[in-house]
N, C-alpha and C positions, 0 to 999 in steps of 0.2 A: 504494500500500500504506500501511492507517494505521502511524503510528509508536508510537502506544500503544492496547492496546485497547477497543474500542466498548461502550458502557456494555450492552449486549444480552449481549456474551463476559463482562464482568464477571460482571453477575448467574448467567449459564451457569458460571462458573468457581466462585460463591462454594455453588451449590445444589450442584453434584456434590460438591465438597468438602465440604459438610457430609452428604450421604449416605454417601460413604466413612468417615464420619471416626464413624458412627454402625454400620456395618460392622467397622471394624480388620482389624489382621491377620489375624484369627484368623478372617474372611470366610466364613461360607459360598456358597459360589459360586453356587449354584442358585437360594439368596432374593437374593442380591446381583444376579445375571441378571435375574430376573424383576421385581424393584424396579425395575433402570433403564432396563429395558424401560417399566413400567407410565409411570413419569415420562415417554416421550420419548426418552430420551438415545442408544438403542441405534442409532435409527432416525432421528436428528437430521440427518445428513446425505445422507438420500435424501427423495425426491420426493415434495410433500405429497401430489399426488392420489394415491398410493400409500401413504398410513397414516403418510408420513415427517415431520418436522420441516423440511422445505425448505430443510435449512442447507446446508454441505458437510463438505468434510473439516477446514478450519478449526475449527468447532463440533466435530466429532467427536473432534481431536485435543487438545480442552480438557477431552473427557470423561474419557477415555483416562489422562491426563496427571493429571488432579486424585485418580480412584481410585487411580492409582500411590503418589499421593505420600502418601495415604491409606493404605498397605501393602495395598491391595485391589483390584490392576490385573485387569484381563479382557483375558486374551489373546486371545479369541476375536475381540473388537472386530477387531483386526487384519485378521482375516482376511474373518469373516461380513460384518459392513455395508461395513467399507472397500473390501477386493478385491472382492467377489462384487456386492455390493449395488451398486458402484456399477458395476462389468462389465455388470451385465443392466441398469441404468437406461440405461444410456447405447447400449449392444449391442444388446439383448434385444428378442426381438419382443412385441409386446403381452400375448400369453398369459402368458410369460414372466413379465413384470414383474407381471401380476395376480396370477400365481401364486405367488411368488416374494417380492416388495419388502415389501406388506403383515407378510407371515408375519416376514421378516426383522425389521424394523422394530418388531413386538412380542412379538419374543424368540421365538416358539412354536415357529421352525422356526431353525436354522443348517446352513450352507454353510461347508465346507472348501475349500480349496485346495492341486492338487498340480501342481506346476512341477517341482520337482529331482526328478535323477536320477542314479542310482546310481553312473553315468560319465559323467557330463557336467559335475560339480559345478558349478562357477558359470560352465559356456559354457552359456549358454540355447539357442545355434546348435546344439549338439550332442544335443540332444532326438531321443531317435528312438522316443519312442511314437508307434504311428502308425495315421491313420484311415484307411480304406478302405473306400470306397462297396460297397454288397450290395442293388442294390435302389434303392430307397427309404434304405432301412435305414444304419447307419454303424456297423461294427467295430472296437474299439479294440484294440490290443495295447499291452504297455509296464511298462514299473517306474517308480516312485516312492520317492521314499524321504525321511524329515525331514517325514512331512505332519502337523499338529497339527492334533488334536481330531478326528480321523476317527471314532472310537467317539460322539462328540457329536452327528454333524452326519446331517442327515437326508440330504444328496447332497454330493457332492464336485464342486467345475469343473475340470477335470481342462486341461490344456494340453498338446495335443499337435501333428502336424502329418501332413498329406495325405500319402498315398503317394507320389504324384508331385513333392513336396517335400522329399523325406528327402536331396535333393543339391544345393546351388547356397544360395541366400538361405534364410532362415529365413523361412518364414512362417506362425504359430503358428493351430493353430486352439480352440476352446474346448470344450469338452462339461460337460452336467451329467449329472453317473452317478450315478445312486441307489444310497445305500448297499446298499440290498438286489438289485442287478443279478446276473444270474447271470454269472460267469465274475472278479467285481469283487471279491477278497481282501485281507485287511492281515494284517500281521501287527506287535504291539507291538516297537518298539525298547527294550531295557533301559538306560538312559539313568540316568547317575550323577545328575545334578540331578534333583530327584523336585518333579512340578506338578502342577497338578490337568489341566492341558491333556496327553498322553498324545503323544510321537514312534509315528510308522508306517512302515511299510513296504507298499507296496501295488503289486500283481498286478493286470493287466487281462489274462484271456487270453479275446481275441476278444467282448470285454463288447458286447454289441449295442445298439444306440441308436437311434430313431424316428429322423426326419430334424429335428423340434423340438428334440432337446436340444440341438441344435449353437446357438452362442449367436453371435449376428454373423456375418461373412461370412466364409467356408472361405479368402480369398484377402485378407483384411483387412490382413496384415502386423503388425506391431510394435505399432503403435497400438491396437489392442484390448487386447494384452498390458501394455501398459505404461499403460493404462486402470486396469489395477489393480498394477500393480507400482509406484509413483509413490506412490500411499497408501500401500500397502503401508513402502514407507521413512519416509515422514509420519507413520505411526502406531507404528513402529517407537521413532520420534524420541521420540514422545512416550510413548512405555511406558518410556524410558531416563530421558528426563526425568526424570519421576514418582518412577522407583524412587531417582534419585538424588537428589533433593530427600527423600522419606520418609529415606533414611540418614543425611542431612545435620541435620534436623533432630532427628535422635534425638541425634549426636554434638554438637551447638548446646546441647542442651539438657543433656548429660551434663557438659560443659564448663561450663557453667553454674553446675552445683551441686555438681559433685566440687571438693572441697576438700581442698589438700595445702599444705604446707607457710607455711597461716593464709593460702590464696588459691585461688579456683575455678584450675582447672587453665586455662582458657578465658583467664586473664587474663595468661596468659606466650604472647608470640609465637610460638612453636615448636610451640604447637598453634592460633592463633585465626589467623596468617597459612596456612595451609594450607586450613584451614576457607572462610576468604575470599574463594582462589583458587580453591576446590572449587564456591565459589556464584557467581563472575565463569563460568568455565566451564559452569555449568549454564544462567545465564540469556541469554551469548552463542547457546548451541546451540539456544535457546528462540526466538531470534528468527530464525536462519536457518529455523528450523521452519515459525515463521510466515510467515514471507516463500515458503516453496516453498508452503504449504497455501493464499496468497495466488493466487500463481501459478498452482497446479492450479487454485482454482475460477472463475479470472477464466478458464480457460481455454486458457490459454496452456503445452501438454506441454511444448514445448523446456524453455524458462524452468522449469517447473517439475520437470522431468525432472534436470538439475544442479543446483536447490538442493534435491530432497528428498534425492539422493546426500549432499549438502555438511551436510546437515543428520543424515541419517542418522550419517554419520563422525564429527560430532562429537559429538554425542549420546551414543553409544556410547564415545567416549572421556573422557569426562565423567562418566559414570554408572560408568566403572570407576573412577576418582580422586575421585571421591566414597565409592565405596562401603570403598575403599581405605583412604580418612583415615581417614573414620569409625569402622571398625573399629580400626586405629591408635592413635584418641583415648581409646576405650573398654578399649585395652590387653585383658585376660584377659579381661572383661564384654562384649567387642566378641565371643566367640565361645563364648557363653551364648546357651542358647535364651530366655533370661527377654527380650533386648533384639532377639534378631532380626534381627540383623543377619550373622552367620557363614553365613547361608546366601545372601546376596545376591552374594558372594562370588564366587558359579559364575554365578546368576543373573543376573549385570551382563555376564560374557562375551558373552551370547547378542545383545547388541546388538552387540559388535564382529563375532560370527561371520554372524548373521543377519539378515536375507534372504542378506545379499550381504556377503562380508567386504571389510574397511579395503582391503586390498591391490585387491581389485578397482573398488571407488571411485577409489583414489586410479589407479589406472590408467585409467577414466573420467573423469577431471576433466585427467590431463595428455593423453589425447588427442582430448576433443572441446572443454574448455575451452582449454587451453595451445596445441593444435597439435601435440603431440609425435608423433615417430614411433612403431610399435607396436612392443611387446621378443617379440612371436608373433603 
């Protein structure tokens, strides 16, 4: 793994950066989509002969990372090229991927993903949407629930599991369900943090499916699932980054020039050691990041399966103590809409709670890092 990065991530880091930074906050998200679509960037870590940039999730999580810090993060990233996109390149049967990666790749088409469920919350073992052969044909039954961008996206990968799997080991199967399938419902969750990305709630009753949508092997196991749940925390990492780097900067820059008592505020330790420690903690979380996106693309799941958890955890704990100070430094102006920063607030939570909350990592890390016994 290099120790600083490759002058190719440079130039990748300095162009997104200046596309977000020609975007701002105030982002339209459609021409922002479709711009870093048009660039490459969407599609940067999928497969050339498929319309991609040939990188991996490394590249993708510079993209990710730099619009963040931009105030102009794409959640969708997350989901469409990193889980989906890279699900079917690596899963996917040929058709698939023709039909599929291309589209991805330059924005025209996006993919959702639903995994959680309503009672299962963060046991994936507990999944009991479920497939059952008709035929040919594959029936899906099940709820969903927390699925982002459903209204966006032209089909969802839905995760579920075989009928004759609903007891014993998990062994997840995959489906693509077109938003327009008959029997395939959401409905909007009213969600206090208001995005442009929209929470669902989503009904499968009896949604019917070719024997094609199913994406890889019915009897795959873990490893396809976590095909895309391993970005999924990588990119995670790097949306947290971002956002807490963009607050950092703003409270740097506030510190700077607020002037009290015939001295920028920034120049008394009570606000520039905070600040400090708020950028040691953003750029520690940076390199566990890179070191798992190392990991995934060199290959290697185990490996990269515990540093994107390790990366995930702190990331999220970072971007909340980032966004924290900052607001802080800004005192009353820190929760004005002029500087933008009171709503990041709610929106730095979603990295501790989401994909998979702190408690649940760190419950990961002491029992397949440490050896600990299990508390359930």
């Amino acid at each position: 793994m290099p120790t600083t990065e490759t002058e190719e991530h440079k130039a990748l880091r300095a162009a997104v950066s200046a596309l977000g930074k020609r975007h701002g906050r105030d982002y339209d998200r459609e021409q922002l989509w479709s711009e870093a679509a048009k660039l490459g960037y969407l599609g940067v870590n999928l497969p050339e002969e498929y319309g991609g940039g040939g990188g991996g999730i490394s590249e993708l999580s510079i993209v990710l990372e730099e619009l963040g810090a931009a105030g102009c993060p794409l959640l969708m990233m997350v989901v469409s090229p990193a889980i989906c996109g890279t699900v079917i390149a690596r899963f996917g049967t040929e058709e698939q991927k023709q039909s599929w990666l291309p589209a991805l790749a330059d924005g025209t088409r996006t993919m959702a993903f639903g995994i959680t469920e309503p009672d299962a919350g963060s046991n994936s073992h507990r999944i009991t949407t479920t497939a059952r052969k008709d035929g040919t044909d594959w029936l899906l039954t099940g709820r969903k629930v927390f699925i982002s961008g459903v209204d966006l996206a032209d089909a969802t990968l839905i995760v579920g599991r075989t009928e004759d799997a609903r007891t014993g080991r998990l062994k997840p199967c995959l489906f693509i369900v077109p938003r327009d399938a008959e029997g395939f419902t959401r409905r909007q969750i009213d969600m206090e943090l208001q995005a442009f990305e929209k929470q669902f709630e989503l009904t499968l009753d009896d949604v019917r499916l070719p024997a094609e949508a199913l994406v890889g092997d019915e009897d795959a196991g873990l490893l396809q699932l976590f095909a895309g749940l391993n970005p999924e925390r990588i990119m995670t990492a790097a949306f947290a980054i971002g956002m807490g780097r963009y607050a950092l900067a703003r409270a740097v820059e506030y510190a700077r020039d607020r002037t009290v008592w015939d001295a920028p505020i920034g120049a008394h330790q009570a606000i520039a050691h905070p600040l400090a420690q708020a950028h040691i903690d953003l750029e520690l979380a940076r390199l566990m990041m890179q070191k798992a996106a190392y990991l995934y693309d060199a290959g290697d799941d185990a490996g990269a399966g515990e540093a994107a958890n390790m990366a995930k955890y702190a990331a999220g704990e970072a971007c909340v103590r980032a966004v924290d100070q900052s607001v802080h430094t800004l005192g009353g102006n820190g929760l004005t809409r002029e500087f933008g920063l009171a709503r990041l607030i709610t929106a730095a939570r979603v990295a501790r709670i989401a994909p998979v909350s702190r408690e649940m990592i760190l419950n990961y890390v002491s029992h397949q890092t440490l050896g600990l016994p299990k508390s359930y």
